[in-house]
C-alpha positions as CSV (number, residue, x, y, z in Angstrom):
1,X,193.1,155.9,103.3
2,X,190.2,157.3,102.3
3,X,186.3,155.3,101.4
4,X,183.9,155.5,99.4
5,X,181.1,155.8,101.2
6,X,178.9,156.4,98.4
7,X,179.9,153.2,96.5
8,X,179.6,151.1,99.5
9,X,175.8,152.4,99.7
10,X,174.9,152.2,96.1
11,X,176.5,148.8,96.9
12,X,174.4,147.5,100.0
13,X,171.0,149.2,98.4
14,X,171.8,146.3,95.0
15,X,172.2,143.5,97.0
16,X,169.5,144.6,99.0
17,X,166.7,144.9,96.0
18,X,168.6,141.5,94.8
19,X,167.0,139.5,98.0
20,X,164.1,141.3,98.0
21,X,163.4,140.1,94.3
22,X,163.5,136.9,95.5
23,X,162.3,136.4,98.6
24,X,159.1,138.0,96.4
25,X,159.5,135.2,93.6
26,X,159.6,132.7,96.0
27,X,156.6,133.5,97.8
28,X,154.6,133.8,94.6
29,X,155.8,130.1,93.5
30,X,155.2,128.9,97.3
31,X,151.5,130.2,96.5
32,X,150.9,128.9,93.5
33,X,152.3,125.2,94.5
34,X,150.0,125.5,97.9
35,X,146.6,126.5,95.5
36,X,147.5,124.0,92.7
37,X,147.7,121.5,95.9
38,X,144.5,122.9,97.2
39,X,142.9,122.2,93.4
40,X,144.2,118.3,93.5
41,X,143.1,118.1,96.9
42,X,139.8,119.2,96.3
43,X,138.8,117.3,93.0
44,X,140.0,114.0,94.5
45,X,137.6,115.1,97.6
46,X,134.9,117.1,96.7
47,X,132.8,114.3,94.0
48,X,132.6,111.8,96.7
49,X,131.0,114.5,98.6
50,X,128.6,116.1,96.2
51,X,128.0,113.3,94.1
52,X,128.8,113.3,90.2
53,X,127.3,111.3,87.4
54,X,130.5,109.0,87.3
55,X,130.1,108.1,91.5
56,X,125.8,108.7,91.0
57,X,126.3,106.0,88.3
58,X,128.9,103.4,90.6
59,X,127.0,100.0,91.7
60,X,127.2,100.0,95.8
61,X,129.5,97.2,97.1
62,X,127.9,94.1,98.4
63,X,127.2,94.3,102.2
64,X,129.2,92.0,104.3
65,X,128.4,89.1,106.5
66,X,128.5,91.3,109.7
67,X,126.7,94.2,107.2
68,X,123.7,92.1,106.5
69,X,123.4,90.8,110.0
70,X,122.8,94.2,111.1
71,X,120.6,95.6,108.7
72,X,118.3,92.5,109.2
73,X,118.2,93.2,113.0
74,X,117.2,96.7,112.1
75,X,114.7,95.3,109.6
76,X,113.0,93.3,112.1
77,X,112.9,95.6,114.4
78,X,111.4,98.0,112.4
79,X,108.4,95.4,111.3
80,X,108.2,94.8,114.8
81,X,107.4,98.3,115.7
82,X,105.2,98.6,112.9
83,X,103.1,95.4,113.8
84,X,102.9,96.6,117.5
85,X,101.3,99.9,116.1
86,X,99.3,98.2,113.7
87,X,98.1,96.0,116.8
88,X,97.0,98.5,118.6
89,X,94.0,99.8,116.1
90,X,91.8,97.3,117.4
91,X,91.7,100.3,120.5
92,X,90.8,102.8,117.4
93,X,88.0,100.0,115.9
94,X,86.6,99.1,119.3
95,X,86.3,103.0,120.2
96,X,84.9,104.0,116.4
97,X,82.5,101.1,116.2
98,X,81.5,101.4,119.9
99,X,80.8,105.6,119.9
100,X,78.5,104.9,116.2
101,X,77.0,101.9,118.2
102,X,73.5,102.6,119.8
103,X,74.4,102.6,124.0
104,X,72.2,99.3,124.4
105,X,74.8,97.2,122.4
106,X,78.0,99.2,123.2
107,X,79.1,96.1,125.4
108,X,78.2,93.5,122.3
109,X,80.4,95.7,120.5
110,X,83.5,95.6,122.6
111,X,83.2,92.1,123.3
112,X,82.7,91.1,119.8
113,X,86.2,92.6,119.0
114,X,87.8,91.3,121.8
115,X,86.8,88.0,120.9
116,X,88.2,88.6,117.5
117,X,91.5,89.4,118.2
118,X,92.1,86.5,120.2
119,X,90.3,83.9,117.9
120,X,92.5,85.4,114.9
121,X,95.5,85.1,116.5
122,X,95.0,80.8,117.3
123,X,93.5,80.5,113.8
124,X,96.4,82.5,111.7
125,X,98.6,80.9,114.1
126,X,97.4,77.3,113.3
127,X,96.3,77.6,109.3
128,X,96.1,80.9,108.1
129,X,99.4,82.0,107.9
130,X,100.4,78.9,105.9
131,X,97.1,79.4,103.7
132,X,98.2,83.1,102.8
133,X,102.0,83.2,103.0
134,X,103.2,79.7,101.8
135,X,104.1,78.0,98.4
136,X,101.5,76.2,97.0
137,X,99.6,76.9,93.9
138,X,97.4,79.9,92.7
139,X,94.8,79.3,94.9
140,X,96.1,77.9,98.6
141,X,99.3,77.9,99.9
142,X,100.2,74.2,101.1
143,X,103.1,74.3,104.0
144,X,103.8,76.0,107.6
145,X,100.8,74.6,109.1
146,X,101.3,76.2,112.8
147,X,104.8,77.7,112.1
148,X,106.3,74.4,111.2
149,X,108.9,73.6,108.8
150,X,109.1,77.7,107.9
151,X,112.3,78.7,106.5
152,X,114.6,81.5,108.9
153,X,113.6,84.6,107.1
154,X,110.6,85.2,104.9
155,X,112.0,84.6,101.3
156,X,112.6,88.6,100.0
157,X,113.0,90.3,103.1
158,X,115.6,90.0,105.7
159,X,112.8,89.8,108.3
160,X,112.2,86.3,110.3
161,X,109.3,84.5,109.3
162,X,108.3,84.7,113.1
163,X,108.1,88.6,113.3
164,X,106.9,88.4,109.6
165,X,103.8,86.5,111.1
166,X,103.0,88.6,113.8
167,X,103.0,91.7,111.5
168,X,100.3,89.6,109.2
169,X,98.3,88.4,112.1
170,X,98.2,92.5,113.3
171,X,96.8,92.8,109.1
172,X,94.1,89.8,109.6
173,X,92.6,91.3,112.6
174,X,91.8,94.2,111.2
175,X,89.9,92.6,109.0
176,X,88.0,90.1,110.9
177,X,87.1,93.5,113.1
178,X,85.7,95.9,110.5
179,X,83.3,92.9,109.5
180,X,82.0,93.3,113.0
181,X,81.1,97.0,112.8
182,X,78.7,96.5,109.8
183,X,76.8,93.6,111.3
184,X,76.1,95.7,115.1
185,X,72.7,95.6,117.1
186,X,71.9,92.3,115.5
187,X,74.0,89.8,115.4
188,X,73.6,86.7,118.5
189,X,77.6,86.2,120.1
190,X,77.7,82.7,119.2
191,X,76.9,83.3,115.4
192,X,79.6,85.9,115.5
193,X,82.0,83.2,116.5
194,X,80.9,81.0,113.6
195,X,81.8,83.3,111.2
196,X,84.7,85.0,112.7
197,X,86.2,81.4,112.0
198,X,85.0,81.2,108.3
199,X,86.9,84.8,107.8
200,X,89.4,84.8,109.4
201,X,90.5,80.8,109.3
202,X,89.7,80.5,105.6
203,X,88.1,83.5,103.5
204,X,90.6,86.1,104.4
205,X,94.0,83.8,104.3
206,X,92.7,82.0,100.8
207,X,91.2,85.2,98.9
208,X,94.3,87.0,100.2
209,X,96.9,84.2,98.9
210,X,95.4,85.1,95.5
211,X,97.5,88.5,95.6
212,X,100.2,88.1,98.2
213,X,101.3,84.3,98.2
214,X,104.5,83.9,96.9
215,X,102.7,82.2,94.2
216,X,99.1,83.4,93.7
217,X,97.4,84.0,90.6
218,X,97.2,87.5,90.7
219,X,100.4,88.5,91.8
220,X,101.7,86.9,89.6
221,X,99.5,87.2,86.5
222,X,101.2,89.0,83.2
223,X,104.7,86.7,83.6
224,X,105.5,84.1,81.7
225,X,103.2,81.0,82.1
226,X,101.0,82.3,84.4
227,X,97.0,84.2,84.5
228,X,96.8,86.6,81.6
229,X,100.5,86.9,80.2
230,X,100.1,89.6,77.5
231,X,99.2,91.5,80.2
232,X,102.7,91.9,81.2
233,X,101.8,93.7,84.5
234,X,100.8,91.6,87.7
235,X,98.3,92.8,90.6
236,X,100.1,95.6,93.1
237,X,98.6,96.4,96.3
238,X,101.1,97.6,98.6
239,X,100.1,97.4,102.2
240,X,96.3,96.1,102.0
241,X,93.4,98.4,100.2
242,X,92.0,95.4,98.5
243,X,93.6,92.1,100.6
244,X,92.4,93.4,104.2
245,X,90.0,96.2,103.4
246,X,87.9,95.2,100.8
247,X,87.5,91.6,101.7
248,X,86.4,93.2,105.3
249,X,84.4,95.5,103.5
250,X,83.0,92.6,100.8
251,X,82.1,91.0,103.8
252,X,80.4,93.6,105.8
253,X,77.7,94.2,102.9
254,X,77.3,90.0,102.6
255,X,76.8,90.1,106.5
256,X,74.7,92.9,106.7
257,X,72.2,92.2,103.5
258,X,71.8,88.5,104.9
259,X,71.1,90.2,108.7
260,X,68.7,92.7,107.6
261,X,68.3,95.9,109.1
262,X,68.0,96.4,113.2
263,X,64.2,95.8,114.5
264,X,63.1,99.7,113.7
265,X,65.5,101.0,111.7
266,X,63.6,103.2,109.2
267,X,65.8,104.8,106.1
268,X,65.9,108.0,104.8
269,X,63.6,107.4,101.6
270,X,61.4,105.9,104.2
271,X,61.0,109.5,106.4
272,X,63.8,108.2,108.8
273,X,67.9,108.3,108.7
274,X,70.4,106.3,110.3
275,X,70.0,106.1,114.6
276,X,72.5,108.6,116.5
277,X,75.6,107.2,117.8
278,X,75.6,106.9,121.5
279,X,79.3,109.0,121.9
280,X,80.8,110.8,119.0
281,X,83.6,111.8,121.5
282,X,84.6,108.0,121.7
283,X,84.4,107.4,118.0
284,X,85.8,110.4,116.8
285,X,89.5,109.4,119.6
286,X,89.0,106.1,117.9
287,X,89.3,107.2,114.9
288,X,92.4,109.2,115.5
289,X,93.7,106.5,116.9
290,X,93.2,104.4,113.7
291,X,95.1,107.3,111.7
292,X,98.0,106.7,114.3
293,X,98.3,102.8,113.8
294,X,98.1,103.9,109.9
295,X,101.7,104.2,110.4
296,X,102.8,101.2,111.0
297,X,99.8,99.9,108.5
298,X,101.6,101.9,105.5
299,X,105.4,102.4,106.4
300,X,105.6,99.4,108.0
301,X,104.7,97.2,104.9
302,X,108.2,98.0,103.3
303,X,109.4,95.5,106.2
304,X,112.7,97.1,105.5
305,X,113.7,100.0,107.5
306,X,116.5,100.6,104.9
307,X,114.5,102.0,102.3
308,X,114.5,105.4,104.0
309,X,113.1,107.4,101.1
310,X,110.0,104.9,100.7
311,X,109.0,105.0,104.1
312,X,108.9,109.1,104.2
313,X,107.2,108.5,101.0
314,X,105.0,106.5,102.1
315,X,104.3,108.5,105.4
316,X,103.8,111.2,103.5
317,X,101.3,110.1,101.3
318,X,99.2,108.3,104.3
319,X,98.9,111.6,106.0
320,X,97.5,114.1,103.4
321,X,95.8,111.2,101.9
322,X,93.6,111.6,105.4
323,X,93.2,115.1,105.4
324,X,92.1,115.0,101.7
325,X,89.9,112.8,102.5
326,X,88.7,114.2,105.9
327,X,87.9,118.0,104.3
328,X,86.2,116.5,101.2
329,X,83.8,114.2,103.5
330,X,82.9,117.3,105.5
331,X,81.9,119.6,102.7
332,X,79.9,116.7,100.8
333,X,77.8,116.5,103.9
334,X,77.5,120.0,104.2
335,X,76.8,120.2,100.7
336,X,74.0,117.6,100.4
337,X,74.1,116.2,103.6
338,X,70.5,115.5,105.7
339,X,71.2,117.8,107.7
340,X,72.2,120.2,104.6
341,X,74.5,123.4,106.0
342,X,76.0,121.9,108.9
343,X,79.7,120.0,109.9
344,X,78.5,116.3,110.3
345,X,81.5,115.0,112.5
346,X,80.7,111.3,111.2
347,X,81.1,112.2,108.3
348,X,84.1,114.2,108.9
349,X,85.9,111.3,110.7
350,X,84.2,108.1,107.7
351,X,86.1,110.6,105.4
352,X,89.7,110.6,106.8
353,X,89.6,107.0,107.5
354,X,88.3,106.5,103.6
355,X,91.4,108.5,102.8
356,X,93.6,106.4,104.7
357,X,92.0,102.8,103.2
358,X,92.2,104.5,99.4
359,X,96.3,105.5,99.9
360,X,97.0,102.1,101.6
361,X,97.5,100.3,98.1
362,X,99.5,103.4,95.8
363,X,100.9,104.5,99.1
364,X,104.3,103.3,97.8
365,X,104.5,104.7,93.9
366,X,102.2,107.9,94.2
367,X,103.2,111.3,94.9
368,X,102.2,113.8,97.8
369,X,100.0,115.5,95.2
370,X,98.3,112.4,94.2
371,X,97.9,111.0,97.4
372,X,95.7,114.5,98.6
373,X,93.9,114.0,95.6
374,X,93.2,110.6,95.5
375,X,92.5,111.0,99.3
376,X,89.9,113.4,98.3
377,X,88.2,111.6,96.0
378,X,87.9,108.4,98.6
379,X,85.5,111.3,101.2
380,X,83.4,111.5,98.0
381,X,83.3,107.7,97.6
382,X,83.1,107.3,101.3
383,X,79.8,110.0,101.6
384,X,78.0,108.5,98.4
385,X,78.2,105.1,99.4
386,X,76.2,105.7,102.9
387,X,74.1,107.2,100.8
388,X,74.0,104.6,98.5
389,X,73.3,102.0,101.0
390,X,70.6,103.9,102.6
391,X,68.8,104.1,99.5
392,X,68.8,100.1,99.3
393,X,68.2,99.8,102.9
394,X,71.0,98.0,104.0
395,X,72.1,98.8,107.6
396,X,75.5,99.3,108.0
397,X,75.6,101.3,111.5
398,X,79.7,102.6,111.3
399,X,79.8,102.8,107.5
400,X,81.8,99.7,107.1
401,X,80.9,99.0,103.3
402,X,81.8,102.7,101.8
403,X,85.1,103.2,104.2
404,X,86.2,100.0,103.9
405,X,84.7,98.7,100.6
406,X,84.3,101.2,98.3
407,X,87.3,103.2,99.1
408,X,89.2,100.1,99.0
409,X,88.1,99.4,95.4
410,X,88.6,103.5,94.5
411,X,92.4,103.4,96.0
412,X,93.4,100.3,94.5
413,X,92.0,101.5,91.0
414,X,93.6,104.8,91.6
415,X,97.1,102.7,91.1
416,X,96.3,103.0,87.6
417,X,96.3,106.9,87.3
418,X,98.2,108.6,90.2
419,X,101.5,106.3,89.4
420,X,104.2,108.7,88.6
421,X,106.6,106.5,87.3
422,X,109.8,107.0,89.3
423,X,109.0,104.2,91.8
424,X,109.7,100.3,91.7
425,X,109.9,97.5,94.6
426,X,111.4,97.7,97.9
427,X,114.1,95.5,98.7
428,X,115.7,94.5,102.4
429,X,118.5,96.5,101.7
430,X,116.9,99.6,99.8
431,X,114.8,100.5,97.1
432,X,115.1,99.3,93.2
433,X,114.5,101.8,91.4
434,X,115.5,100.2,88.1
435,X,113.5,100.7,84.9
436,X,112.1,96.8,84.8
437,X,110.3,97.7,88.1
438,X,109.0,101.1,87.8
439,X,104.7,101.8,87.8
440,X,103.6,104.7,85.7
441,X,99.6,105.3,85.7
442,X,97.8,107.1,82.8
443,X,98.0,110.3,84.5
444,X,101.9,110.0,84.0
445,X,101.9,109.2,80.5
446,X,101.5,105.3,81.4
447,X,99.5,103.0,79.3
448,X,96.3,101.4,80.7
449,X,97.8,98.2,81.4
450,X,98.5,99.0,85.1
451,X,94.6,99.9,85.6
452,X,93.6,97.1,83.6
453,X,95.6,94.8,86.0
454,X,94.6,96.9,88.9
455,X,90.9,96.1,88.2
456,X,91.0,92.4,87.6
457,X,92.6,91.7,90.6
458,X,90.5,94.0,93.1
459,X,86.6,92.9,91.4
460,X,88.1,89.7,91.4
461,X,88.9,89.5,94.9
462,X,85.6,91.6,95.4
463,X,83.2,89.6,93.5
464,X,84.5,86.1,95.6
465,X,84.5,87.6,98.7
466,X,81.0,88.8,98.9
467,X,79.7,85.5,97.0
468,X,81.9,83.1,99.4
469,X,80.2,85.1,102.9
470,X,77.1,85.7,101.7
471,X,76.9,81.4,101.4
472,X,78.4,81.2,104.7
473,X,76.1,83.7,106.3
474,X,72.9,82.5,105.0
475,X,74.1,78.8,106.2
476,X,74.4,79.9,109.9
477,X,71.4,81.8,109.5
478,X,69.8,78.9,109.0
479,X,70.8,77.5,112.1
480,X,68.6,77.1,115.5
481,X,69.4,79.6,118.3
482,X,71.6,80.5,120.1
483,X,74.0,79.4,117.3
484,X,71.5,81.6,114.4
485,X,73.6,84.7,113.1
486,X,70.6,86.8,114.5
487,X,69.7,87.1,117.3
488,X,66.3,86.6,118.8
489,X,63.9,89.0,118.8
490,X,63.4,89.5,122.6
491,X,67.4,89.7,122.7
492,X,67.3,93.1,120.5
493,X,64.3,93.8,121.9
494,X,64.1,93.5,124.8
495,X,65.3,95.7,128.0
496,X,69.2,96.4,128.2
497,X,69.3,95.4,124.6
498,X,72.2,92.7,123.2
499,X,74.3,94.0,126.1
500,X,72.0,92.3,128.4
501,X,71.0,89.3,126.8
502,X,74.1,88.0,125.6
503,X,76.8,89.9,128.0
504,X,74.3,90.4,131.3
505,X,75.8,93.3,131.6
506,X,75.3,97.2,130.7
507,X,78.2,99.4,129.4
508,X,77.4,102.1,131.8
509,X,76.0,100.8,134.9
510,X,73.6,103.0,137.6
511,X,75.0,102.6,140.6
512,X,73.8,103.6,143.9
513,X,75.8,106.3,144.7
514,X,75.3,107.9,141.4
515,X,71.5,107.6,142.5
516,X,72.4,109.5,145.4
517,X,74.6,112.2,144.0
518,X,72.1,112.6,141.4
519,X,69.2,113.0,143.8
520,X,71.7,115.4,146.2
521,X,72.7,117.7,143.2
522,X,68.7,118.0,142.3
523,X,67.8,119.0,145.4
524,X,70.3,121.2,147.2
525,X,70.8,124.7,146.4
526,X,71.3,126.1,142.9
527,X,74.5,127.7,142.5
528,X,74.4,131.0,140.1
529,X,77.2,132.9,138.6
């Protein structure tokens, strides 16, 4: 029998192409089923990831027990940190004020501060705290007399009233300590302790209720049934321009006019200018160190480590608010300085701390652009107002009143203009952002209400503090020595200065072997290159 071998091929080569054909259709369907996978895959994925207006516009879900627990311990711990930094200024102060100090009361200085810090802590401790922090009524708060009865966390935050204290005792300090620095070279110890209690047990606490009690009439002034509804907008100052620096400022001018100047001190319409400091190395590392415990000053007053956006923010801002301040100090000086064509250092440093006391109150709803400006502004306010004061020949040996003062009054106006708009209140578990909240400033297409508020509360706070210390300084002037506010005569006179008199001892002591070295290196043999 014979085959057909070329039907059997023609045969083999159909069935063939038949399995190709589909092997080929079912690899395209297998395709398409894995991409159309990949598609479902990916839009059920990729919005949670990227963020869409449906999951942008989702509320969050409410934080658990165990949730809210933890972000309070963070909380804390983060106001803890920034109270500790905050804390250690007073080495900044002690090393500014010192270095502008003459040498002969560099030891008054130190002491004076050091003295401070531990009366504040006892006072704010025993009344203070309750004065500033506790319900009341406008004026005073009425409850927590030395920590007692206080409730587990301070009300709004999810930080404990006990680290919530120490964080405001680090704030009052720094207040009681720039008073200090205007009043230097003069001022007898014991009438330094008098009123170091009247500021720090009662004028700074009170005054300071007035814009950060839970009920004071300035914070809460444009609500319902409270100081100046129609308003509508209370006072805002975020972490301190006008509550710690212009009250210290305030009260550096009261202290200083009621002083007088130091026996000798002649003024610059008068042929003279303001005495050397004794080491500009020592002020200018105090200063820095100031700009250092800034960041717990600023950031720190979120008390809320969860708003991470505000705290950059707010870091942010503090830093080129410095430098702004800091170059624009310098080139006044150079500018129309004394000493016209030259970098004044004092100047330079005045100007960068100005920056920092101006962006302490917008810190929180200002942008990086405002804050430099702003910042820039405050080393204009910072070199006019020494000027200022030297044409009215008030003394003020560190510059307390224009860094302090003036720049307080400039930043917490600046509120008014440099708001952008975007920013509202932070919160212990973030920021709210939410419309109700938010702070826009006439630079921002804001109406004036913000800088109307702005102003009332800061010249009010202004205006009482200087008025309130200038009575209480003219009352212990009035006293016999040693418990006047000046000293005698013979103790700024006389040798060693107020170092000697009131310390008995001098801040850099000759001792006998520097005698001896001294004596060893001017008569042995000169040494050339």
């Amino acid at each position: 029998m014979k085959v057909n071998l070329t039907k059997f091929k023609s045969l083999s080569s159909v069935r063939q192409l038949t399995r190709e054909k589909w092997a080929f259709g079912a690899t395209i369907f297998g395709g398409k089923m894995i991409g159309l996978g990949l598609v479902v895959l990916a839009m059920m994925i990729l919005p949670g990831l990227i963020g869409t207006s449906a999951h942008a516009a989702a509320t969050p879900p409410k934080p658990t027990d165990i949730e809210t627990s933890m972000m309070n311990s963070i909380d804390t711990v983060w106001t803890l940190v920034a109270a500790f930094l905050v804390f250690a200024m007073q080495a900044g102060f002690v090393m500014l004020e010192a270095g502008f100090a003459r040498k002969r009361e560099t030891v008054n200085v130190l002491m004076e501060c050091i003295f401070d810090t531990c009366l504040c802590g006892i006072l704010f401790y025993a009344i203070g705290y309750a004065f500033m922090f506790s319900s009341g009524n406008g004026f005073i708060g009425l409850h927590w007399f030395f920590l007692q009865g206080t409730p587990d966390l301070y009300p709004g935050t999810g930080v404990p009233v006990i680290a919530h204290w120490i964080f405001q005792y680090a704030f009052a300090d720094t207040c009681s300590t720039v008073v200090s620095g205007a009043m230097i070279g003069r001022t007898g110890f014991r009438g330094d302790i008098l009123y170091s209690i009247g500021i720090t047990g009662f004028i700074y606490p009170i005054i300071g209720h007035w814009a950060w009690g839970p009920d004071g009439f300035l914070a809460t002034m444009g609500t319902a049934g409270h100081f100046f509804t129609s308003l509508g907008q209370g006072f805002r100052d975020f972490a301190g321009s006008t509550v710690v620096h212009t009250i210290g400022g305030m009260a550096s001018l009261a202290g200083a006019i009621v002083l007088g100047p130091r026996i000798g001190r002649i003024f610059a319409r008068d042929g003279g200018g303001m005495p050397p400091g004794h080491n500009l190395p020592m002020a200018a590392v105090g200063g820095f160190i100031l700009w250092f415990g800034w960041y717990g000053f600023n950031p720190g007053s979120t008390l809320s480590a969860m708003d991470i956006q505000g705290i950059g923010r707010v870091a942010t801002n503090t830093t080129l608010a410095a430098c702004g301040g800091g170059m624009m100090a310098m080139f006044a000086a150079l500018w129309w300085g004394e000493t016209k064509g030259k970098f004044d250092l004092g100047f330079t440093v005045n100007g960068f701390l100005a920056g920092l006391v101006a962006i302490t109150c917008p810190c929180y709803w200002v942008s990086p652009l405002g804050a430099t400006i702003l910042g820039g502004v405050a080393g204009f306010v910072v070199f006019g107002g020494v000027k200022l004061l030297e044409y009215l020949r008030i003394d003020d040996p560190i510059g307390a009143v224009p860094v302090h003062g003036f720049a307080g009054i400039w930043g917490t106006l600046s509120l008014g203009l440099f708001a952008t708009g975007e920013y509202g209140i932070t919160g212990p578990y973030g920021a709210d952002n939410t419309a109700p909240n938010l702070v826009k400033g006439l630079f921002y297409g804001g109406d004036a209400s913000v800088l109307k508020a702005q102003a009332i509360g800061t010249f009010t706070i202004a205006i009482a503090v200087f008025v309130v210390t200038w009575v209480m300084m003219k009352l212990i002037m009035f006293l016999p020595h040693p418990w006047k506010l000046r000293v005698e005569e013979k103790g700024e006179t006389g040798t060693g200065g107020l170092d000697m008199f009131d310390h008995g001892t001098d801040a850099y002591p000759i001792q006998d072997d520097d005698v001896s070295l001294s004596g060893l290196f001017e008569k042995g043999p000169k040494v050339t290159a």
